[in-house]
C-alpha positions as CSV (number, residue, x, y, z in Angstrom):
1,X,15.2,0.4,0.2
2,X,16.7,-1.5,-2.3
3,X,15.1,-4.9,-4.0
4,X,17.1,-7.2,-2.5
5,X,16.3,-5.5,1.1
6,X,12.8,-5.4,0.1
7,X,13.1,-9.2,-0.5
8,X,14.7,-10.0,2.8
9,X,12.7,-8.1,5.1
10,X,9.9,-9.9,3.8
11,X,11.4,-13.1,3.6
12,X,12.1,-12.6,7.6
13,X,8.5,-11.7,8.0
14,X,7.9,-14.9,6.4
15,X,10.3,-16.8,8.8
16,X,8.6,-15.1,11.9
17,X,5.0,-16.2,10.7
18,X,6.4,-19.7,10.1
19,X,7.8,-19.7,13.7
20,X,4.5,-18.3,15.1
21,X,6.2,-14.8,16.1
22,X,3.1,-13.3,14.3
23,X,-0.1,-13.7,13.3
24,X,-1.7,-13.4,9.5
25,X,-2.2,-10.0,10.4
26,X,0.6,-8.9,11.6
27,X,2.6,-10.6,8.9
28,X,0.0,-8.7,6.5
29,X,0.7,-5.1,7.8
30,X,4.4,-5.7,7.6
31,X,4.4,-7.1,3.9
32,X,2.2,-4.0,3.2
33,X,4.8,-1.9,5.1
34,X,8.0,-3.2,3.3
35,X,6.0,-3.2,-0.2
36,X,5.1,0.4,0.2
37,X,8.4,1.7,1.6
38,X,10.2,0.0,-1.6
39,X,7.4,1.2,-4.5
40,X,8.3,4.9,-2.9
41,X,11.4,4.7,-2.2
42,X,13.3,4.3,-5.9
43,X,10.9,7.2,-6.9
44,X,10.9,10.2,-4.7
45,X,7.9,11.5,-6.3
46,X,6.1,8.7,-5.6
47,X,3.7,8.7,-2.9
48,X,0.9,6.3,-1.1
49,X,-2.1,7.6,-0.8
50,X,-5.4,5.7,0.8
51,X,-9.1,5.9,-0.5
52,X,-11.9,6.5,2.4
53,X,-15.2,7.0,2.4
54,X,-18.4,4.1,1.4
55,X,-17.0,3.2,-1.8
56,X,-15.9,-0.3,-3.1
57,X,-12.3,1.1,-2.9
58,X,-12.4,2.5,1.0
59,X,-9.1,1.1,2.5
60,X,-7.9,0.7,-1.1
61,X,-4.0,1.9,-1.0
62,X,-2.3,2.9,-4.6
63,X,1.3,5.0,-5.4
64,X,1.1,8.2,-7.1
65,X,2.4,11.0,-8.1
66,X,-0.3,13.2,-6.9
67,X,-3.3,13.2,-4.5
68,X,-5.0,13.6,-8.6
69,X,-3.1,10.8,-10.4
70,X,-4.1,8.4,-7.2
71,X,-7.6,9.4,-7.5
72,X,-7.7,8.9,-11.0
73,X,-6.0,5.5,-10.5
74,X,-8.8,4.4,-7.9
75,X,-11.8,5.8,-10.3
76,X,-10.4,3.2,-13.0
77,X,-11.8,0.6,-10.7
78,X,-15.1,2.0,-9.7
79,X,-18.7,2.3,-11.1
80,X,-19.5,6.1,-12.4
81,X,-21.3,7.6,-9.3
82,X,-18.9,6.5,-6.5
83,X,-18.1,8.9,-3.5
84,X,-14.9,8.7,-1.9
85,X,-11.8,10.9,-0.6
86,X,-8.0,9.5,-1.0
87,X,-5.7,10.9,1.5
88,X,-1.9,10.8,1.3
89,X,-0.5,8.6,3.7
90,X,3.0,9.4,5.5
């Protein structure tokens, strides 16, 4: 996906949530959707990958090289002793 593409498909989600075809939510999901379809697809090494576990950054999604790189991203964010696992999303 192209920039442009990335653009309009989120400037359509806009529209829908403006015409009350979706809620906050939904619109949410969708933005997170198109956003991480475009950061990984111009770089086909890039990858998202999701933190879980108790920690601040449970839920917490970055784009990475590596299941390392992405965990290493996430610990740049936390306090020394937090647990957590990241998983590579598809």
């Amino acid at each position: 996906m192209d920039r442009i593409s990335a653009l309009r498909n989120i400037e359509d989600a806009l529209a829908g949530f403006e015409d009350d075809e979706q809620t906050l939510p939904e619109l949410e999901r969708e933005v997170r959707g198109i956003l991480r379809t475009y950061a990984t697809s111009f770089d086909e090494e890039l990858s998202p990958y999701r933190a879980t576990g108790e920690s601040a950054v449970a839920g917490v999604v970055v784009v990475a090289r590596s299941r390392t790189d992405a965990r290493e991203q996430l610990e740049a964010h936390l306090e020394a002793d937090a647990h957590f696992e990241v998983e590579r999303l598809e």
